[in-house]
C-alpha positions, 0 to 999 in steps of 0.5 A: 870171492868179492871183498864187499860181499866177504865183509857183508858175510862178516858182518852179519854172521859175527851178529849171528853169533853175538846174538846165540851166546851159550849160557849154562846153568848149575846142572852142565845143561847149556842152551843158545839164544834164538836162532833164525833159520836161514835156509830156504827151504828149512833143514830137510836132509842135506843140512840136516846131515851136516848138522847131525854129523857135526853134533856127533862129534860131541860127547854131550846130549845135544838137542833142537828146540823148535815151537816146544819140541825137541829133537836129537840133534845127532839124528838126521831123521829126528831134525827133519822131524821138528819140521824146521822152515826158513825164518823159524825160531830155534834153539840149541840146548846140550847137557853134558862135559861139552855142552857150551862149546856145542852151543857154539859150533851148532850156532854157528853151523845154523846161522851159516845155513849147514853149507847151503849158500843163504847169502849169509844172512838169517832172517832177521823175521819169521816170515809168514807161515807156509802150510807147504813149500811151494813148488811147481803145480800141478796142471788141472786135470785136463777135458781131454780125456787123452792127457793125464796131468802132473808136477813138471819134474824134469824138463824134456820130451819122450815119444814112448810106450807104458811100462808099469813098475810095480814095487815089490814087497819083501816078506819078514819073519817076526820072531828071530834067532837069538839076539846077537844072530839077528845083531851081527845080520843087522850090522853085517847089512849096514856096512855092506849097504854102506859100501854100496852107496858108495859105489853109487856115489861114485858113479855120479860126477856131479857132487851135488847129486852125490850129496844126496846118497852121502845123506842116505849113508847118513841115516846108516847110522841114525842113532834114532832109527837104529834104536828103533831096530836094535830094541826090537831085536833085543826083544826077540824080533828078527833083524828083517822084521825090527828094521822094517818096522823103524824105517816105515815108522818114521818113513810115514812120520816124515811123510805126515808134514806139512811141508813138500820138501821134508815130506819128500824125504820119506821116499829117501828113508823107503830107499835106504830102508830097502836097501838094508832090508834086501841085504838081510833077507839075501835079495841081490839087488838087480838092475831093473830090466825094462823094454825099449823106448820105455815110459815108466809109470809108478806109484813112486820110484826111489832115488837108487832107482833113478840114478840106476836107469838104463838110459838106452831104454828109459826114455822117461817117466812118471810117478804119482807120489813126489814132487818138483823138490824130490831126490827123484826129480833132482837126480831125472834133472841131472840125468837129463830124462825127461820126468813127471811127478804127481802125476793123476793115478789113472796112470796106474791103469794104463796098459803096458805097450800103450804108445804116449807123448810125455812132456816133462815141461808142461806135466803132461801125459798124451795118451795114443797119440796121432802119427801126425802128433808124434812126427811133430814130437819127432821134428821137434826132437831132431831139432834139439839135437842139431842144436846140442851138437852145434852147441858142443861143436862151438864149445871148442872155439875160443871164448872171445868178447866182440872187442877181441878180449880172451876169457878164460873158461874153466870147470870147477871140479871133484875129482878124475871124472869131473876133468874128463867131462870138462874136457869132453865139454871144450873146458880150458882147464880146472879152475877149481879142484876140490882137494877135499874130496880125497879127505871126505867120506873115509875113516883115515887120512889119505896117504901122499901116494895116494894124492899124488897119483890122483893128482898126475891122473887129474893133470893127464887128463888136463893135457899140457895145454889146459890151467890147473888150480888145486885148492888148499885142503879146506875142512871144517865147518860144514866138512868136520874130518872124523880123523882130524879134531878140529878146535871148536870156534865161534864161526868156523866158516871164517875161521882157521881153514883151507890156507890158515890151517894149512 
């Protein structure tokens, strides 16, 4: 870090803190100061992930006040619920044998924006009120009766036919067995869709996009959406039908808000949802089997579905529902598939096999196009490529200034996969490996075997040639470890961690 910007950090989060004090009154019941959020687009999932989790470590009731409203703070939906934007005026209330010190760490964990990089600063000002975050818009429908317009999710271009998807609906009984059937099915199902999320992280190397389906783990265990389901299956629901009913309870609570980025994660719950429900019905869950030079178009695609595209076949896609700030158009991003959302629901309507032109840059669909309008596409392609494999070719020769001065290039990494890439990209080495990745996402700590062996495999991968830096494990904060209790502090991200705890 640079020492102006650490003392700058300091600063104004020691401010943050003087100014969210806890206070408690004769009933336990303790609450926080106003607090000013300073994440840029509000506490949507991955935050509110971090801050449910880190609530949960409490025994006491812990709630976020915003406008009147509260929420469960243990509860990622419940927080994305209360809507919370950047510059919005919240508070922190608990009641319980905790309270205070879980005013402190949530105050804490808010004003340093729940892990995403707000340049340490909350606003000291609401900022005037969004209706919506705003995104990439969508073109106006086009005169050209042949173009179909929507949200550039995913940049690029694709040369394809139609292939519709349609999302098939799962039949549920109403009536269960007895209570502790359908309670022992329920449980069953979130574990095993548990494990399979995990599975589904770890075929992502990039960690941020990871994130995304550790949060959908997160609502796994949402206290909120599960009480929904376990009180149906109590009064005599079947496991199917009580889930179902919870997360299209709260599916369309979030997809109601005004703001595009905390509406969008009402896809994520759909995902999640499904997930447990195909688990309780016995429905394996399948790749999804398209043509060749594939175009999808669809009401909407889940994030589960995005990461598990088969890219020798889906060149890209399209959907009605979404945005430029969805899980979906993340992961297309990521995934380099060339993607548009908000698309004009004409689309729904057209005809597998129809040969089209997507733009993912311009949010355009070009319906039939000429054999001269595809060579151009062609051309254009080919010359991308060309320019990719000379990029990649270049990546191997040594980064040099003009004025013969050698600079290091090295990746930043999370694990085995990471260094292979690296490597495969023409890194110099490993100038950060995320030792915590081994801690995170498990029940116990891992064994020094265990870390070893990741180790010797990350430096084989590496070579003898190549700079290898691991960083001392760095937990807490926005990185509480279930299995390692922590001590409550004013402002964990500054505090006793990574080298100081060690």
């Amino acid at each position: 870090m640079i020492a102006g910007k650490d003392v700058a950090l300091t600063l104004d989060l020691a401010e943050g803190i003087a100014q969210t004090s806890a206070t408690a009154d004769s009933s336990g019941e303790a609450y926080s100061d106003p607090i000013r959020t300073p994440n840029p687009t509000g506490l949507h999932a991955r935050p509110a992930a971090v801050l449910a989790n880190a609530a949960k470590t409490f025994k006491s009731e812990v709630k976020l006040v915003r406008a009147g409203q509260e929420a469960n703070a243990k509860s990622v939906v419940a927080i994305m619920g209360l809507e919370v934007q950047n510059g919005d005026e919240i508070r922190v209330r608990a009641i319980g044998p905790d309270a205070s010190a879980a005013i402190q760490k949530l105050s804490a964990l808010i004003i340093s924006g729940c892990g995403e990089d707000v340049g340490g600063v909350a606003p000291k000002h609401k900022p005037a009120p969004l209706d919506t975050i705003k995104t990439t818009k969508a073109q106006p429908k086009s005169e050209d009766p042949n173009v179909l317009t929507g949200v550039s999710a995913s940049p690029g271009l694709a040369v394809g036919q139609i292939f519709q998807v349609k999302q098939v609906d799962i039949a549920v009984v109403e009536a269960g067995e007895s209570p502790e059937v359908e309670r022992r099915r329920f449980d069953q199902a979130l574990k095993d869709a548990h494990q399979q999320l995990e599975n589904l992280k770890s075929e992502i190397s990039d960690e941020s996009k990871a994130e995304i389906f550790a949060a959908h783990q997160e609502l796994l265990e949402d206290p909120d959406l599960l009480a929904i389901a376990i009180a149906g299956i109590t009064n005599g629901k079947s496991a199917g039908f009580a889930w179902k009913e919870a997360y299209n309870t709260y599916s369309a609570k979030l997809a109601a808000l005004k703001n595009e980025v905390l509406a969008g994660r009402a896809n994520d719950i759909r995902d999640v949802g499904l997930r447990v429900l195909r688990l309780i019905a016995g429905i394996a869950e399948t790749a999804m089997v398209v043509p060749e030079n594939a175009i999808l178009i669809a009401e909407d695609l889940t994030p589960s579905d995005t990461a598990s595209l088969d890219r020798t076949r889906v060149l890209g896609f399209c959907t009605v529902g979404g945005g430029a700030t969805s899980h979906v158009a993340i992961l297309a991003r990521s995934l380099n598939i060339p993607a548009i959302c908000g698309i004009d629901e004409e689309a729904l309507n057209l005809a597998n096999g129809m040969p089209v032109i997507l733009d993912g840059s311009r949010g355009t669909l070009r319906k039939n196009p000429s054999e001269a309008e595809v060579n151009n596409i062609r051309e254009k392609q080919a010359k991308q490529a060309i320019k990719r494999d000379a990029e990649l070719a270049a990546a191997f020769e040594p980064a040099v200034t003009q004025d013969g001065i050698h600079v290091e290039v090295v990746a930043n990494i999370g694990g085995i996969d990471d260094a292979v890439q690296g490597v495969k990209l023409g890194s110099e080495g490993v100038g950060l490996l995320r030792s915590e990745f081994l801690y995170l996402e498990r029940t116990d700590a891992p064994t020094e075997e265990e870390q070893s062996q990741i180790y010797i495999d990350i430096a084989k991968a590496l070579g003898n040639d190549r700079t290898f830096v691991v960083r001392t494990l760095d937990v807490g904060g926005d990185k509480p470890l279930a299995y390692l209790p922590m001590p409550v502090e004013e402002n964990p991200f500054l505090g006793v961690r990574g080298v100081r705890y060690a």
